[in-house]
N, C-alpha and C positions, 0 to 999 in steps of 0.2 A: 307149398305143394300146389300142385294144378287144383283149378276148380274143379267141383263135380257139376256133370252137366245131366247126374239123375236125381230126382227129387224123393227119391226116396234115401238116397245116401246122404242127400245134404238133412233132410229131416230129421236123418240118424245124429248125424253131425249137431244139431239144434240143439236136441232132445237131451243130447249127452252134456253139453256146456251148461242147458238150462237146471238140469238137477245137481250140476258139482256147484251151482251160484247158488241155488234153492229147492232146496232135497222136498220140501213140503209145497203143496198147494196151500187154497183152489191159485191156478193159472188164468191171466188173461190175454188173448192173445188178440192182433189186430195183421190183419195181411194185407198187404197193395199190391193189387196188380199178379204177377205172378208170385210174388210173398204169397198171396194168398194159398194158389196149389201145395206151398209150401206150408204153409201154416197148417193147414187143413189136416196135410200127412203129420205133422210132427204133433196135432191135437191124437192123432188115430193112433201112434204112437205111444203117448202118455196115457192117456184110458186103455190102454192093452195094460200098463201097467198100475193099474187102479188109480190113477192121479184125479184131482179134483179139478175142473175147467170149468170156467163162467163162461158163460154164451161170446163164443167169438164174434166181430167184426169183420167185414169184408168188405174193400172197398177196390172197383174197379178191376174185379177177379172172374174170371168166367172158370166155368167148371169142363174138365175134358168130358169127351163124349166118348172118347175112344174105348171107356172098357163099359159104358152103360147105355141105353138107350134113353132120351128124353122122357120117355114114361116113368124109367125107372126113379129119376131123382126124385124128390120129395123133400121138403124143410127139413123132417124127420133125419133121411138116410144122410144126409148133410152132411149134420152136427154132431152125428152120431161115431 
């Protein structure tokens, strides 16, 4: 099938393979680049559904601006 060019459908996509490999945590996760935006949603993802995550990695990812303002981010709201 065609890619998905939404990142929250490919997250779904992640989310769903990573727990028919491994139904249990904690999860680690490491994003490059635009992985990142991905990774991020598919951690927001697994903590909606109680899962256990170890402090992610992030390398060479920038964050959109488009739904928050620069004030708003925080380390906190991140990883959260």
């Amino acid at each position: 099938r065609a890619p998905s060019d939404n990142i929250t459908a490919m997250a779904e996509a992640y989310a769903k393979q990573i727990l028919d490999m491994q139904l249990k945590g904690p999860y680690q996760f490491v994003g490059w680049s635009m992985g990142g935006l991905i990774t991020l949603e598919i951690i927001r993802l697994l903590k909606a559904r109680g899962c256990e995550i170890q402090t992610p990695i992030f390398l060479d990812s920038h964050l959109s601006l488009k739904e928050r303002s620069l004030e708003e981010i925080t380390e906190e709201s991140v990883i959260k």
